[in-house]
C-alpha positions, 0 to 999 in steps of 0.5 A, a space after each residue: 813631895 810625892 812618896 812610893 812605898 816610904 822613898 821619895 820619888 825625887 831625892 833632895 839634893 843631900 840625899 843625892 849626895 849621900 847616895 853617892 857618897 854610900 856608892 862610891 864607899 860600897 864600890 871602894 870595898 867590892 873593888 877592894 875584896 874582889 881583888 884579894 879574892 883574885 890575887 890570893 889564890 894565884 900568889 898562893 899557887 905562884 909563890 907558895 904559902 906564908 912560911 913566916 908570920 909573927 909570933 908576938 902577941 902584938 904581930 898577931 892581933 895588928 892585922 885585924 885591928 887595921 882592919 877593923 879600924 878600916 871596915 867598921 867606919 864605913 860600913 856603918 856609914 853605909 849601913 846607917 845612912 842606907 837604912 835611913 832613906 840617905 839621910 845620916 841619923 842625928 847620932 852620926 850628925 853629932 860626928 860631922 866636920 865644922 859646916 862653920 868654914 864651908 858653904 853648903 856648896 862647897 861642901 857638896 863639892 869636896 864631897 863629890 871630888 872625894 868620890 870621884 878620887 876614890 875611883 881614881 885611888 881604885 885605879 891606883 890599886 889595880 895597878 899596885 896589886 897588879 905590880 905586887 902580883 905573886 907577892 901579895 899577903 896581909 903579913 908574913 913572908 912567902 916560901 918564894 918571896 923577892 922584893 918589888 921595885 916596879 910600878 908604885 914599888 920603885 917609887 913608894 915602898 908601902 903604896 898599898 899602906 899610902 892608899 889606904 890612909 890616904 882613902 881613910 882621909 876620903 871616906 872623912 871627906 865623903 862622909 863628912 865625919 870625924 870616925 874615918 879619921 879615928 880609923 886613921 889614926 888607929 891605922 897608922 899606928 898599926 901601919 907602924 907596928 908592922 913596917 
């Protein structure tokens, strides 16, 4: 195998997985914090600012642990297995999923389906922030708040709480790890404090 400044020219077939298993998870979360950015400022201008938030310790301190059970896991996965030339370190290695009831192939390719559902679950997004529109906050109520029964709405009542658990199961598939289904739990915890 021939290297260049430290990389190999041509990945192995792992590091070919985990490289897209560390692009679709950066992509994800660019996708994700590009459309908070966008739909903030608007709901702000449209429907006023959050005139109602919780007041118990609970209510205040549940926003940031779902989103630390939601961030930390995959951010580390990128990080870790970035700056290890897209292998996970041996530490991570110790948290994977049994290999004892998959073939490496078909490992490799609930992987891939777990990447390439993750970009139809990034749609799916788009759409629920596009029918949430005005609407959107992390929690409170807005000055000029109307409940949402159109799109995922009419028929889910949280679509965007579905899409992330339902992405925390991806990001274990894609990472092949058992920390996205701590974040899991911990989310769906939070996600039943706050409904």
């Amino acid at each position: 195998m021939y290297y260049i400044a430290g990389l190999t020219t041509l990945p192995s077939a792992a590091q070919t997985v985990e490289g897209l298993a560390v692009f679709t998870t950066f992509r994800h979360f660019q996708y994700v914090l590009s459309g908070i950015r966008a739909i903030a400022p608007v709901a702000n201008a449209e429907a006023g600012s959050i005139r109602t938030t919780p007041t118990s310790f609970i209510g205040k301190i549940i926003t940031p642990i779902h989103g630390l059970a939601y961030f930390i896991p995959s951010m580390t996965y990128i990080l870790c297995v970035t700056f290890n030339r897209f292998v996970q370190p041996a530490w991570m290695q110790r948290m994977s999923l049994p290999d004892a009831y998959f073939t490496y192939e078909n490992k490799v390719g609930l992987r891939v389906a777990a990447c390439a559902a993750t970009f139809v679950l990034m749609r799916f997004i788009g759409r629920t922030a596009k029918h949430l529109g005005n609407q959107w906050h992390a929690i409170g109520r807005r000055e000029k708040s109307r409940v949402v029964q159109t799109g995922p709405y009419a028929v889910v009542r949280h679509p965007g709480y579905a899409s992330v658990l339902i992405q925390e199961l991806l990001f274990a598939l894609m990472s092949w790890s058992y920390a996205p289904l701590v974040g899991l739990g911990i989310i769906a915890g939070a996600f039943a404090v706050k409904m």
